[in-house]
N, C-alpha and C positions, 0 to 999 in steps of 0.2 A: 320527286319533282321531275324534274327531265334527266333525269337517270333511269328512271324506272322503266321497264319494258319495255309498257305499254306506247309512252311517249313516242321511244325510239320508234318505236314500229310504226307509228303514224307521220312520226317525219324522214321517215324513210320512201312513204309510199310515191311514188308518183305522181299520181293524180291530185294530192297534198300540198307538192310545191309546186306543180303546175296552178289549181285552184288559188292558192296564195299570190303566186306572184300575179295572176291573171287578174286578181282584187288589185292586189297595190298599183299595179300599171294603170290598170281601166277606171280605177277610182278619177282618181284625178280628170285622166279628159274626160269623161263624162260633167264635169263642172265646168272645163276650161270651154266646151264646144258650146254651152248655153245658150249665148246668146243668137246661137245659127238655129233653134229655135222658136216657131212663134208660142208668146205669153209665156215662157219657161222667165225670162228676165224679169216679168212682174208677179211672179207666183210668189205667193210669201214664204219667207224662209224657209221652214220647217216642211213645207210641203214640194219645195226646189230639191232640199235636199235627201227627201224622201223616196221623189222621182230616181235622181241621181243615182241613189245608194239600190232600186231597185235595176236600174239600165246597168250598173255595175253588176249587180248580182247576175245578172241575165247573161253579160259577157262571160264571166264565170264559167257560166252553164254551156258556155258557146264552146269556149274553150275545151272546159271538159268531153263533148261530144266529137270535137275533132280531134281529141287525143285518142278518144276508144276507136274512129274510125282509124286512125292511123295503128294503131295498138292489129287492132281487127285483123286490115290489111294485109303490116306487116308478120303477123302472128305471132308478136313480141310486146308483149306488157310495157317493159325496161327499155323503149325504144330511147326512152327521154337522157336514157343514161350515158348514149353516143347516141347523138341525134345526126343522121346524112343526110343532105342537100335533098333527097325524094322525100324524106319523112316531115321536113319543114316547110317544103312546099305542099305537100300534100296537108298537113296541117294550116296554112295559111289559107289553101283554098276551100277547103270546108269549110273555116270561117267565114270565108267571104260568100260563100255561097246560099252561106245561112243567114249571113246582115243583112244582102239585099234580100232575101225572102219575106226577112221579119222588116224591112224597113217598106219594103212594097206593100207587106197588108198591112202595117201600122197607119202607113200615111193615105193609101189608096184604099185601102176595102173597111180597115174598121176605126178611120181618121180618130187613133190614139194619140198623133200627133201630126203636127205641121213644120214643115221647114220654113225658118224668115226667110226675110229678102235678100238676106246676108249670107243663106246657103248656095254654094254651086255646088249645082247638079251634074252628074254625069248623064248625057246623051242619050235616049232610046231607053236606058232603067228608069231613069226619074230618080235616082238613090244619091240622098246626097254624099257629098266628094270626103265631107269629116267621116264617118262612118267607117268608108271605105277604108280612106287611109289608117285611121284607126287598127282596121284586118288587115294593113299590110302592114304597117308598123313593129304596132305591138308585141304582133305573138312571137316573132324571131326574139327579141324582149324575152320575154317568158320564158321560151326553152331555155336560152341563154343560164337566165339565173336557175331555172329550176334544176337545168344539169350541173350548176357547179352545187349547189345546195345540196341537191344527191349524192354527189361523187365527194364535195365536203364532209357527209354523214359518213360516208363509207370509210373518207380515211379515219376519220377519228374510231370509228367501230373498230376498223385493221391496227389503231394504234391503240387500241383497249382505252379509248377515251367515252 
């Protein structure tokens, strides 16, 4: 079970309980932001929450790209293990850099979606202001847990658990 190796070895990894916590955190508002967009509130169930569980999975993905950049960068895999003030802002901005890219051609070039009446916009992007804050929120969130989750593994390994 989670004793065996293999287990450890994967909840060890980095990119593991970054990807995880990025799930847990981004699940959720991706349901709470709904109804900032249009037709998401009258989509029937199953295909709201499909949407959802996809724009989660996506953030995920975000996530994990701005970890390798920061990984890259700093020329340190384990940055997540002691994360410093540059490695978390340089991870926040990648995010952010990637939402408004993906929310500009989502909404503007291959209208995958629409903002309601109920989104505010930031100014000169057009990207709405949930999104945003979302990439500023969250991912300090995420290091968060994922470095105590790390460095929780590690003690128990150090304490032959």
């Amino acid at each position: 079970m989670l004793n065996d190796g293999w287990s450890r070895r994967i909840l060890a990894l980095p990119e593991f309980n970054l990807a995880l916590f990025a799930l847990l955190l981004n699940y959720p508002w991706e349901f709470i932001q709904t109804p900032f967009f249009e037709q998401m509130p009258t989509l029937p169930h199953g295909e709201a929450v499909l949407f959802c569980t996809r724009a989660a999975l996506g953030d995920v993905l975000i996530a994990l790209a701005a970890f390798w950049v920061v990984a890259l960068a700093r020329g340190d895999r384990g940055w997540l293990r002691r994360p410093d003030r540059r490695a978390v802002l340089g991870f926040v901005a990648v995010g952010l850099l990637v939402t408004v890219g993906l929310e500009w051609h989502a909404t503007e070039v291959a209208g995958r979606w629409h903002y309601s009446e109920l989104m505010p916009t930031v100014p000169l992007l057009g990207t709405g202001l949930l999104p945003l804050l979302q990439w500023l929120l969250l991912p300090p969130l995420v290091v968060w847990f994922a470095r105590r989750q790390i460095r929780g593994q590690e003690a128990l390994r150090g304490a032959g658990g």
